[in-house]
KEPAMI-363499 format. One record per residue (C-alpha): x, y, z; residue in three letters. Coordinates in steps of 0.1 Angstrom, whole numbers, plus 2048, in hexadecimal, padded with zeros to 3 digits. Layout:
<pts>
XYZALA;...
</pts>
This chain:
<pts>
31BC146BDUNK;2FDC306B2UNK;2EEC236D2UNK;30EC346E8UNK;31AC596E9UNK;339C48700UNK;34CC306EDUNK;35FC2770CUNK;340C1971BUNK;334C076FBUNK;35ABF5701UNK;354BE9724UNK;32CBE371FUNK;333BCD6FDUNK;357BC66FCUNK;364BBD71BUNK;34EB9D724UNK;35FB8D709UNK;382B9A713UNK;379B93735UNK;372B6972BUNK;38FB69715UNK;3A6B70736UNK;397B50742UNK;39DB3C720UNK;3C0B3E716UNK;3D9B2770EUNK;3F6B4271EUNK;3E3B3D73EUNK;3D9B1D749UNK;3DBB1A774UNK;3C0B3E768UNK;3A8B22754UNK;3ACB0476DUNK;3A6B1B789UNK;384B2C77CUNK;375B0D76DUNK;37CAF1787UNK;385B067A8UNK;370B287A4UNK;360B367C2UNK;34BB547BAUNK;342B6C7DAUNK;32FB8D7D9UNK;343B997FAUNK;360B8A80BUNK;35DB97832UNK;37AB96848UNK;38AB7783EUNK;385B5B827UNK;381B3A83EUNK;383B14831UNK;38DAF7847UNK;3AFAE5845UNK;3B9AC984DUNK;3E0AC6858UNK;3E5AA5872UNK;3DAA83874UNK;3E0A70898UNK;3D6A4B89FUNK;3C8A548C0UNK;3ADA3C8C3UNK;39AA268D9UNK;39AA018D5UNK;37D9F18E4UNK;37E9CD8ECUNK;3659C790AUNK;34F9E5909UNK;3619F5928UNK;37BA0991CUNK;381A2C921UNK;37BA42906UNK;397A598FFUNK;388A7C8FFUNK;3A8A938F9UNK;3A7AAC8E2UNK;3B4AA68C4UNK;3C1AC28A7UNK;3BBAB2886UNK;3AFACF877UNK;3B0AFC876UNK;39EB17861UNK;3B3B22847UNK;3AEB4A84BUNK;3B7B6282EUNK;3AFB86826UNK;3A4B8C802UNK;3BBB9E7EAUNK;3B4BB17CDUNK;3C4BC97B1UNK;3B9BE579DUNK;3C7BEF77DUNK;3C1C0D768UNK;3B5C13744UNK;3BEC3873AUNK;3B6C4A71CUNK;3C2C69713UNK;3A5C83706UNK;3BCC966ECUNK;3C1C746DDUNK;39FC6A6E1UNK;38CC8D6D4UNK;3A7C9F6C2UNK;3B9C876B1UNK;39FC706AAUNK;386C8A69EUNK;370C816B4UNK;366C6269CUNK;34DC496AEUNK;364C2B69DUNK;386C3A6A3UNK;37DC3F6C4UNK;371C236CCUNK;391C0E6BCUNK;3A5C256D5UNK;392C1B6F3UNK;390BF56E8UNK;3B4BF16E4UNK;3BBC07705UNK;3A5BEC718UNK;3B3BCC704UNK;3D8BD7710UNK;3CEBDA734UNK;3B7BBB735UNK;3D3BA7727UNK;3EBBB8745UNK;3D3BB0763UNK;3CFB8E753UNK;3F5B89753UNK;3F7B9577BUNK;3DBB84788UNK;3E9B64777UNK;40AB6F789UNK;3FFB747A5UNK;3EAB517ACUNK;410B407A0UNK;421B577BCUNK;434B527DAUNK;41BB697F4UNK;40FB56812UNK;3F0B6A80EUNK;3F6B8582BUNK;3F2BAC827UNK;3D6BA680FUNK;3E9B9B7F6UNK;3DDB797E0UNK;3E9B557EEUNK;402B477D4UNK;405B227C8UNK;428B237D1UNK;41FB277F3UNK;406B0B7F5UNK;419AF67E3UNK;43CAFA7F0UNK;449AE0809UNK;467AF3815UNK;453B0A827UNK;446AF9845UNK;42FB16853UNK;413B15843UNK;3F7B2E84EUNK;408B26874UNK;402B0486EUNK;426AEE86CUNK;42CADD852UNK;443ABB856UNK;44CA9A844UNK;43CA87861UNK;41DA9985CUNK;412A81844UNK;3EEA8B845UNK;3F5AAE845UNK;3F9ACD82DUNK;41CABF823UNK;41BAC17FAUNK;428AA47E5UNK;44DABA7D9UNK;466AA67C6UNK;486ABE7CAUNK;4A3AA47BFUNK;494A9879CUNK;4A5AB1786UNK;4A0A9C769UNK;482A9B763UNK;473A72758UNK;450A65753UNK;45CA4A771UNK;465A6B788UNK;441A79780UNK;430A5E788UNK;441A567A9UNK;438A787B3UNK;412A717A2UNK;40EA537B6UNK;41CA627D9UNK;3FFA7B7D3UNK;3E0A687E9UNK;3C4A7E7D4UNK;3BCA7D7ABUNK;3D1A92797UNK;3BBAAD784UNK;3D7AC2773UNK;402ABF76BUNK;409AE0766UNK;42CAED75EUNK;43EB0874CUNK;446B09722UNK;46DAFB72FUNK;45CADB73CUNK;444AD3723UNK;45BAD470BUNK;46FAB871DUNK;44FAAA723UNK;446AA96FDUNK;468A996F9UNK;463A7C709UNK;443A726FBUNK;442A5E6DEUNK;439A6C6B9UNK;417A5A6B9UNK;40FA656E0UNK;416A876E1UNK;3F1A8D6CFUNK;3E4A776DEUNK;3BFA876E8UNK;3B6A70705UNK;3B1A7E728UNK;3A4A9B737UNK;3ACABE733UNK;394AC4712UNK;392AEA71DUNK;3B8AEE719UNK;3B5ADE6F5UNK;391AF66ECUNK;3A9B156EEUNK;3C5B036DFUNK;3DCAFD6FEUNK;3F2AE16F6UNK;3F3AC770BUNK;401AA6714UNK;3EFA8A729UNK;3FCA71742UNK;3EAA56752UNK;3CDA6C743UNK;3D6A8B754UNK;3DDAAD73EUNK;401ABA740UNK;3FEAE2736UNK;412AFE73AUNK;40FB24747UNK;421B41738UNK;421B4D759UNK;43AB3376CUNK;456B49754UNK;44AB6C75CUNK;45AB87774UNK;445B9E788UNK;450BB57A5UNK;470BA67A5UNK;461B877ACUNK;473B69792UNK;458B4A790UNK;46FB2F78AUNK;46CB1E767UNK;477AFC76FUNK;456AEE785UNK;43AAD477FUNK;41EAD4792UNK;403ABF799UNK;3E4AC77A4UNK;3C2AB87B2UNK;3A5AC87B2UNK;393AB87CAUNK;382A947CFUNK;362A817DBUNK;351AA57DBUNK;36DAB37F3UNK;37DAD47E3UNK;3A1ADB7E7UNK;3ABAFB7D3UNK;38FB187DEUNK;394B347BEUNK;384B527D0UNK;376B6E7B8UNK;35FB8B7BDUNK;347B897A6UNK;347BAD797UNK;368BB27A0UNK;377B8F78AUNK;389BA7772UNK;36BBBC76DUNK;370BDD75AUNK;35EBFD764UNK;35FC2375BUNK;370C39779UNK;36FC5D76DUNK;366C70750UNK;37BC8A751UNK;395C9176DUNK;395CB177EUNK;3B9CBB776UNK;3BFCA4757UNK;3B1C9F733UNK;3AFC7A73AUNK;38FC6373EUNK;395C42758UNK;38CC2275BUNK;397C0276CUNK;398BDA76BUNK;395BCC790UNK;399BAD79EUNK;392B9E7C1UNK;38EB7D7D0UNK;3ADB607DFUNK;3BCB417DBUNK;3B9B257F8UNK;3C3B017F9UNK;3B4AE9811UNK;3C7AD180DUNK;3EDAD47FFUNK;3F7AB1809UNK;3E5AA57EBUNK;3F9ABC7D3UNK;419AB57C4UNK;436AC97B6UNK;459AC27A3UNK;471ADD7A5UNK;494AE3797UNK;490AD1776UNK;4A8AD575EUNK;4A0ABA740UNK;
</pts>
């Protein structure tokens, strides 16, 4: 603290790191923690467009050869398209007052400093909460904003980045969705587990399920410690396994934000990726992954110093047909 005549920048040079890794460890925020540690894509500049290959049909168009004389079928065949998106970002402000800070603080180094340091905690802890929103949202990505998991995983839309999505499509970017199980079973989850063709990293539902979830598990099961998921226990994320998968839940699959309700009654289930293939793509900018910075000292017309957190980056899926989703459950 001697060492800074600004105690706003002593916040951000010394504080924030550690606020900045909590946003990426809590127990509130899970899809956040699953996302950095298993999917995370840093980039120092996004260009135009983020690009990663899809693949949405399968055809049996092949060649048998029995006497070496066949013609070889040479028609073009669409098994595959670049998934195009824009990145997205957000920008939120941290705004002091300098008659709270100077005057009524007296201009203390340690006042000061606990004024700042609370101002940045409550708007870390916001753009945590709305970039947590936003990766649970609904936005197919266009107009820059961020590509939702409700949108990659949602089977009633059958557009999906202008490819069509369809039931007979098997090999396509058609999601695993269970919309008729409203009573929610360990049988029911693991019919939907095993219609899922790729390994199951991550169950992830809101507090309303997993307390149904807890329910049904047996006194001696429900701490039961074996399976993955050991990061969701280190911050004290409870969580319950099946077939050695963690079941967790996010605050955010209960929150509201631009008028936008994301249902409470969903389980998800997600994969990762396998055999070295990646299927989620987490996108961040690597000083812009909720990075704080000082804007302004003074402002011309205000007695107010600025600051910001900032985000950037975009979430892509590869390949949705190996995610699954229940919907509508009520017990």
């Amino acid at each position: 603290m001697a060492l800074y005549t600004e105690p706003f920048t002593a916040v951000l040079d010394h504080v924030y790191p550690k606020i900045q890794y909590t946003a990426y460890h809590d127990k509130e925020n899970t899809l956040l923690m699953w996302l950095k540690q298993h999917c995370n894509e840093p980039f120092q500049a996004a260009g135009e467009y983020f690009r990663i290959p899809v693949q949405y049909g399968h055809t049996d168009d092949s060649t048998t050869i029995s006497t070496g004389y066949e013609t070889i079928s040479t028609t073009a065949l669409t098994d595959q398209d670049n998934f195009r998106l824009g990145c997205s970002g957000f920008m939120l402000p941290i705004i002091g007052s300098n008659w709270e800070c100077d005057v009524l603080a007296g201009g203390g180094q340690n006042r000061v400093f606990d004024y700042w340091l609370a101002k940045t905690k409550a708007r870390a802890k916001a753009a945590q909460r709305i970039l947590s929103l936003k990766l649970w949202g609904q936005s197919n990505g266009t107009s820059g904003s961020v590509c939702g998991m409700n949108y990659h995983v949602d089977q009633s839309d059958t557009t999906y980045q202008g490819q069509t999505r369809s039931a007979s499509n098997t090999w396509g970017e058609y999601p695993q969705e269970d919309t008729s199980t409203t009573t929610i079973t360990w049988p029911a989850i693991e019919n939907l587990y095993m219609s899922c063709d790729a390994m199951t990293d991550l169950m992830i539902t809101s507090k309303t399920v997993y307390g149904f979830l807890w329910a049904l598990r047996q006194p001696q099961e429900r701490y039961n410690p074996d399976g993955g998921g050991k990061e969701f226990g280190a911050v004290g994320a409870p969580v319950i396994h099946f077939n050695h998968i963690p079941i967790v839940w996010d605050n955010s699959l209960s929150q509201t934000i631009t008028d936008v309700t994301y249902p409470a009654r969903q389980l998800y289930m997600l994969s990762s990726g396998a055999n070295g293939d990646k299927y989620w793509h987490y996108f961040t900018h690597n000083s812009w992954d909720l990075g704080a910075e000082k804007v302004m000292e003074r402002t011309k017309d205000q007695e107010v110093k600025v600051g910001r957190i900032k985000w950037a980056g975009q979430l892509m899926c590869s390949n949705a047909q190996y995610q699954g989703r229940f919907d509508a459950i009520t017990a």
